[in-house]
N, C-alpha and C positions, 0 to 999 in steps of 0.2 A: 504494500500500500504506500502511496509517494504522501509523504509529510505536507502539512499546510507551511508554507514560505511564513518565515520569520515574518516578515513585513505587513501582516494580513492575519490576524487573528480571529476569526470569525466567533468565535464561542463568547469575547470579551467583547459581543454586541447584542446590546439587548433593545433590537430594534421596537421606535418608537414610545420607547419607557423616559429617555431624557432629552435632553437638546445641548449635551455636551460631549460626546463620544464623535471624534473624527478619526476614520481609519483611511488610510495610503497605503498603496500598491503601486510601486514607481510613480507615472504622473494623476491616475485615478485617486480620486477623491473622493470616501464616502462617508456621508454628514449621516448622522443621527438625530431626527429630532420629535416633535410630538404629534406631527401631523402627517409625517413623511419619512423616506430616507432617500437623499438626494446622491447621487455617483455623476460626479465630472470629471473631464481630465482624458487622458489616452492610458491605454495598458496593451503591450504587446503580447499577444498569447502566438509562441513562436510553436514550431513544430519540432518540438526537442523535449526534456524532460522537465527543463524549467517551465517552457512554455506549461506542460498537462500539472505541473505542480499551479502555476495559475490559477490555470482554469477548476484547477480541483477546490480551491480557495474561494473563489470567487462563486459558484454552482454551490457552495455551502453557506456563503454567506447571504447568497437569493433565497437556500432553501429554507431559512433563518425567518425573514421576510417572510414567506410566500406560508409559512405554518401559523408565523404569528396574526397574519392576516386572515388565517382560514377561522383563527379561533374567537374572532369579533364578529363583534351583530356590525357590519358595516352598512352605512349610506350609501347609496347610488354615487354620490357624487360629492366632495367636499368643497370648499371655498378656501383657497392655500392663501394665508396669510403671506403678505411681501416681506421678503426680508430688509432690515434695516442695517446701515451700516452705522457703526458706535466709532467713535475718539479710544487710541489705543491710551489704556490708562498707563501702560510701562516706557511711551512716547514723551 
């Protein structure tokens, strides 16, 4: 079984539970927060073993998602609040 990539923790996300958990994967970027879980950014899923270590990271951390989703009384359709940007306080 290929290990999940240091870089990518999927178990240390408890989607949609906070709006502080930011997980990276080279340039992917996946926000955790109360209404969503947002993925930006590029990631290379190459055809080699890293590449399937990726993808195997990434396929877990949807599957993460896609449970915690099943296990909600969801709405048809939500209203995504915009995000704001704030003054960095350590600036």
């Amino acid at each position: 079984m290929t290990s999940i990539p240091k870089t990518l923790h999927t178990n240390s996300l408890a989607p949609f539970e906070n709006e502080s958990q930011i997980i990276t994967m080279e340039s992917l970027q996946i926000e955790n927060r109360l209404d969503r879980v947002s993925l930006s950014g590029d990631l290379d899923i190459t055809k080699d073993k890293a590449g399937l270590e990726k993808a195997i990271a990434l396929t877990a951390l949807l599957d993460s998602v896609v449970q915690t989703l099943h296990k909600l009384n969801l709405p048809e359709h939500i209203q995504v609040a915009p995000t704001t940007a704030i003054k960095n306080p350590f600036n």
